[in-house]
RODO-2510 file (C-alpha; in nm, 4 decimals, decimal comma):
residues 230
     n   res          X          Y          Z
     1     x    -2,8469    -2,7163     0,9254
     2     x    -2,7620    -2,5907     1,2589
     3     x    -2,5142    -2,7927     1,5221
     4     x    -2,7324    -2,8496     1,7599
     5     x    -2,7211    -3,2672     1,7009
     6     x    -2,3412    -3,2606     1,5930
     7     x    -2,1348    -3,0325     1,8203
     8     x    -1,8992    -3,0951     2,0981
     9     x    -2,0246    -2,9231     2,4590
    10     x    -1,8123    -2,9478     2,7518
    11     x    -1,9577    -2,9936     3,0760
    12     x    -1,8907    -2,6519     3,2145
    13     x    -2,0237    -2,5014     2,8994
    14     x    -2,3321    -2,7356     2,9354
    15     x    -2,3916    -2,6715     3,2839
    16     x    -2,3337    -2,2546     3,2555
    17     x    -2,5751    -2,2368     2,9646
    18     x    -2,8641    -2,4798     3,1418
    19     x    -3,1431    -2,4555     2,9267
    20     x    -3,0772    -2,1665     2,6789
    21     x    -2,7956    -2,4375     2,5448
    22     x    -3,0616    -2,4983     2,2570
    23     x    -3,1296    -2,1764     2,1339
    24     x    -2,7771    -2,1163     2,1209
    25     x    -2,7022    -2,4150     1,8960
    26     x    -2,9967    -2,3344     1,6996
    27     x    -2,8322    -2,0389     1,5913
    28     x    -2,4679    -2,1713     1,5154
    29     x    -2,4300    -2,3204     1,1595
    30     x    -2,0402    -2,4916     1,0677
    31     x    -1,9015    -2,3029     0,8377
    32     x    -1,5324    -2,2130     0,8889
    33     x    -1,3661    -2,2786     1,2508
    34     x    -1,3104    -1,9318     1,4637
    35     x    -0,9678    -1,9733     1,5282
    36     x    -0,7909    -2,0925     1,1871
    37     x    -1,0473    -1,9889     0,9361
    38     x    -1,0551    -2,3238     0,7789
    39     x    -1,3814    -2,5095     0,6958
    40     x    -1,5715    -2,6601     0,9385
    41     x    -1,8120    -2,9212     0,7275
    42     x    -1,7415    -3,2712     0,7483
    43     x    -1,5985    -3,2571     1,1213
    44     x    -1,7543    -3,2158     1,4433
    45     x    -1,6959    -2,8422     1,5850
    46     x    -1,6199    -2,7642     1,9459
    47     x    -1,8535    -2,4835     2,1397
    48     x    -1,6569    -2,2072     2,3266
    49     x    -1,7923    -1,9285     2,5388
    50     x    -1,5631    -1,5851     2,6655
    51     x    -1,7357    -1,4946     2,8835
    52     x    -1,7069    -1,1157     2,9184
    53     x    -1,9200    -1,0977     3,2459
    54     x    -2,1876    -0,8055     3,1083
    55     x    -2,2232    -1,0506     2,7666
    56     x    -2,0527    -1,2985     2,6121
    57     x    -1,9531    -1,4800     2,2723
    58     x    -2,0219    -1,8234     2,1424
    59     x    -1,8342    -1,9661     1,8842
    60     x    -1,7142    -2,2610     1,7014
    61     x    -1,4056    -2,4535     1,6664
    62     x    -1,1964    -2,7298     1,5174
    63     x    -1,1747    -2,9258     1,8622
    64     x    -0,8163    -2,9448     1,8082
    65     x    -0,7494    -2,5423     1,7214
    66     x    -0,9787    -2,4715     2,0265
    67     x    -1,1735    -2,7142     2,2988
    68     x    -1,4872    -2,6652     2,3638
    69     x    -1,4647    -2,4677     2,7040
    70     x    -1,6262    -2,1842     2,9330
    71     x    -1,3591    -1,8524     2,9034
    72     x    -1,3759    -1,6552     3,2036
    73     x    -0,9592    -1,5820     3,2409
    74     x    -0,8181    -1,2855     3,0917
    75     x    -0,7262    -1,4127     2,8323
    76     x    -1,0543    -1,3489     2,6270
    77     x    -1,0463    -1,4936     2,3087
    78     x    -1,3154    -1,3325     2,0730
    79     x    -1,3698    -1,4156     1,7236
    80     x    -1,2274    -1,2113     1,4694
    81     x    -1,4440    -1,0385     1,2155
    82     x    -1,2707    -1,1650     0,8646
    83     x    -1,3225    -1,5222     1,0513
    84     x    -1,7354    -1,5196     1,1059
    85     x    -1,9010    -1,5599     0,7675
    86     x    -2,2757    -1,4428     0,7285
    87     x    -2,5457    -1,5018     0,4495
    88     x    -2,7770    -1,3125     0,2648
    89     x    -3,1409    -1,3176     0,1132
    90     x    -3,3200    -1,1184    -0,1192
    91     x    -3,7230    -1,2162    -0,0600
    92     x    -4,0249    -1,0946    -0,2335
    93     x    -4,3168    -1,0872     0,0113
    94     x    -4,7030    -1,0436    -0,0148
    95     x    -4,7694    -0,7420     0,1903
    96     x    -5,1077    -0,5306     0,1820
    97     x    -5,0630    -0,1757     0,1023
    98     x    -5,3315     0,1261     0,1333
    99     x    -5,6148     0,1156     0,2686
   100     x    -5,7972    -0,0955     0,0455
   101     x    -5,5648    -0,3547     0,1462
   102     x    -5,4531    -0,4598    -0,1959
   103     x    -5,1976    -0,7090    -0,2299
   104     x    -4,8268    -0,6368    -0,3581
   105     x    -4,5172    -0,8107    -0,3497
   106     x    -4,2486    -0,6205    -0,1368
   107     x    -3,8541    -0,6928    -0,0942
   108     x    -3,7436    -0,7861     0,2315
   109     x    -3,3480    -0,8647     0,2877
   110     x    -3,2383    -1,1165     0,5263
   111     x    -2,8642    -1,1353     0,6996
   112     x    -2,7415    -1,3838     0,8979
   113     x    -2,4243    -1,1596     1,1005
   114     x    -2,2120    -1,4269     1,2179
   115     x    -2,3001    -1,8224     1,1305
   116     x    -2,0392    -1,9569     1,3427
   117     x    -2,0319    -1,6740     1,6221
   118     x    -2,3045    -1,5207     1,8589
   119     x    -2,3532    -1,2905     2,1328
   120     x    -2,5385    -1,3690     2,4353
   121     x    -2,6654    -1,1437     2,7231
   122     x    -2,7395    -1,2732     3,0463
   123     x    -3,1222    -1,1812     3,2666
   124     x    -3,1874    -1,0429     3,5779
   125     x    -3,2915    -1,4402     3,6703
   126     x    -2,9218    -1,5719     3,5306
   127     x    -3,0536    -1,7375     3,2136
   128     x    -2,8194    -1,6565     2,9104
   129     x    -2,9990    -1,5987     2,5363
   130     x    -2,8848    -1,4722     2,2049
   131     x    -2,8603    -1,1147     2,1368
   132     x    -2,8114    -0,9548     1,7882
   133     x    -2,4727    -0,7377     1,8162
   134     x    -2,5285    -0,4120     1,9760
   135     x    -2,4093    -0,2118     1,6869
   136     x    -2,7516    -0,2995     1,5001
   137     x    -2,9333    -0,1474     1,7824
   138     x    -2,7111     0,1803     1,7561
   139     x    -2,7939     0,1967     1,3703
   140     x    -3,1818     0,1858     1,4754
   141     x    -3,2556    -0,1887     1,4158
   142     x    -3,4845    -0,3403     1,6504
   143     x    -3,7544    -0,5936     1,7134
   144     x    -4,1148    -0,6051     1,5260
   145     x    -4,3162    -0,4491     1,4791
   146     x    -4,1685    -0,3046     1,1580
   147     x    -4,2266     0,0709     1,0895
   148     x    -4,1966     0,3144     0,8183
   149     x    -3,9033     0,5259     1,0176
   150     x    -3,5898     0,4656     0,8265
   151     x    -3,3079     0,3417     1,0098
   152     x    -3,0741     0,6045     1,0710
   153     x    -2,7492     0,4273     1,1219
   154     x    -2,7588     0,2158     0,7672
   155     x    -2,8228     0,2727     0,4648
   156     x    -2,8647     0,0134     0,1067
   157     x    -2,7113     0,1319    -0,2306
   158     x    -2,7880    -0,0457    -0,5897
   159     x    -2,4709    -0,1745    -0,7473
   160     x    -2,5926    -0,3282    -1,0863
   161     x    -2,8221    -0,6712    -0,9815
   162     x    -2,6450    -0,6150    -0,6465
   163     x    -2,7599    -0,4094    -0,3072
   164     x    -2,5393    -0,3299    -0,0414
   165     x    -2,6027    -0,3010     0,2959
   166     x    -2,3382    -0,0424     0,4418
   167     x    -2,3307     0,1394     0,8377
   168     x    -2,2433     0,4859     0,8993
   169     x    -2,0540     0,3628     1,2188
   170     x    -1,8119     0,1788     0,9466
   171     x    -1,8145    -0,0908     1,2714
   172     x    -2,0119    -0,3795     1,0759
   173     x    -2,0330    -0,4757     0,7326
   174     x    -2,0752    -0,3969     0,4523
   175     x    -2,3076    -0,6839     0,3693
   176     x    -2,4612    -0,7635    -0,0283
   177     x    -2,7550    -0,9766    -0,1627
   178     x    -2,8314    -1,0221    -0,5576
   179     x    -3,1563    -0,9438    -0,6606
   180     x    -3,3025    -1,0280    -0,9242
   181     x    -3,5112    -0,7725    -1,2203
   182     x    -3,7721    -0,7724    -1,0101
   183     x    -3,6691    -0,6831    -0,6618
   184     x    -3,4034    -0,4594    -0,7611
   185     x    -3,6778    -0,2288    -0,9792
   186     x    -3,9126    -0,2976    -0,6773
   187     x    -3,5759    -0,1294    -0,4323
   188     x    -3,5374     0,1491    -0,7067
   189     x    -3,8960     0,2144    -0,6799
   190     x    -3,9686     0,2717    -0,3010
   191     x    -3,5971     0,3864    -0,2496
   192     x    -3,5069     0,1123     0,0061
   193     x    -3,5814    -0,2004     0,1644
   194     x    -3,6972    -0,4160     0,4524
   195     x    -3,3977    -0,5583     0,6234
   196     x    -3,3701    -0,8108     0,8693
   197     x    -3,0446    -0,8811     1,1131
   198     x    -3,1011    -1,2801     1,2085
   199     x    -2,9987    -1,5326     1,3810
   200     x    -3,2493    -1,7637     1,3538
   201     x    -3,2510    -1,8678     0,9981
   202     x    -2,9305    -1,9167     0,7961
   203     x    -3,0873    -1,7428     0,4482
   204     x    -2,9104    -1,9971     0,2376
   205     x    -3,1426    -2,2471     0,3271
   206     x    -3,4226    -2,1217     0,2575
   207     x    -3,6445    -2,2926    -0,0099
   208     x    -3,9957    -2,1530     0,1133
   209     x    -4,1463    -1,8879     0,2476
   210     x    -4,2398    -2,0595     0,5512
   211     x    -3,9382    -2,0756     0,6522
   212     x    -3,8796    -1,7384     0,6753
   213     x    -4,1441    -1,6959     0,9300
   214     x    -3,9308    -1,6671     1,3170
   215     x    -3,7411    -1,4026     1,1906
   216     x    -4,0695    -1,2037     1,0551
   217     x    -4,1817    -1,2769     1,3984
   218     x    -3,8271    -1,1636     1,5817
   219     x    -3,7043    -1,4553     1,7117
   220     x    -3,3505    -1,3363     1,7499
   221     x    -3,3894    -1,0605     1,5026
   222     x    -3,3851    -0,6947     1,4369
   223     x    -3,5096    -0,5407     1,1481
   224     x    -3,5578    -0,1818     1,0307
   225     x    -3,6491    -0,0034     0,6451
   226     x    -3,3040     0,1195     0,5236
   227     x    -3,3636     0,3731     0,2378
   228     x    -3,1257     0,3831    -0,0334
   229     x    -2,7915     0,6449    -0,0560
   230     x    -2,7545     0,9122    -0,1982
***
């Protein structure tokens, strides 16, 4: 589950985020702390913001390796990336293909970037939201509606039961999913996959479809067909 019912918000973070400070803890989930790179379940984290004027990052901390607090000093204090952990999800989805609209079952693979840290960008009105890293958006990522273009900046390669997800800007990732018999002869088969950057869904929690459906939708997502290497 996300923080949003168990986190510790200061009252300068509170205030600065007004009402975007939901959507931001609805895409935070406590997994390791962002400043010692211990484990997070079992205590109560503490919400920090650096504030980088253009964007910013939200993270979380043990409240003792880092109040929560709003950053806007010099002394920016941005998560590393061996501290943020991220998720992964191989799902088979009905999809219709041709033009008789017959039904097939197609691979789509979900990452989750950073569980315990986000980017935000701030609006012309002020108003702060969640914005997938930039770097996805340079690789060719972007919001639905899906097409058949491959993204240029990634690409997937089959490791055994295993698919990789690496960049050609080497500045994120590599991320991997299992698959099972099924979707990896399914990836073999169309030479690639449907995948989806989120932050709206951690993918280990996912027991049903359903579930899947905000980031199908975009909500906080970019997504993009990445062929296979090679």
């Amino acid at each position: 589950m996300t923080v949003r019912e168990n986190v510790v918000v200061s009252a300068a973070v509170r205030d600065k985020l007004g009402p975007s400070l939901q959507q931001i803890l609805d895409s935070l989930w406590a997994i390791d702390c962002q400043t010692c790179n211990q484990p997070l379940p079992g205590r109560r984290p503490a919400l920090s913001v650096d504030d980088f004027s253009i964007f910013a990052s939200a993270t979380l901390h043990h409240h003792e390796c880092r109040q929560s607090a709003w950053n806007e000093t010099d002394q920016i204090r941005a998560a590393a990336g061996e501290t943020v952990s991220h998720h992964t999800l191989c799902a088979l989805l009905p999809v219709a293909y041709g033009d008789n609209g017959e039904e097939g079952r197609k691979p789509f693979v979900l990452v989750n970037p950073g569980l315990e840290m986000i980017y935000l960008a701030r609006s012309a009105l002020g108003q702060w939201a969640v914005e997938p890293n930039r770097a996805f958006v340079d690789a060719g990522f972007a919001p639905p509606p899906l097409t058949s273009t491959p993204v240029p900046g990634a690409v997937v390669e089959l490791r055994g039961n295993q698919l990789v997800i690496g960049f050609r800007s080497g500045l994120m990732g590599p991320f991997d999913v299992n698959l099972n018999d099924e979707a990896r002869n399914l990836v073999a088969a169309e030479g690639g996959a449907v995948v989806l950057m989120t932050h709206a869904v951690d993918p280990h929690e996912i027991t049903d479809p359903t579930q899947l459906e905000p980031a199908l939708r975009g909500d906080r997502t970019l997504m993009g067909y990445t062929q296979l290497a090679g």
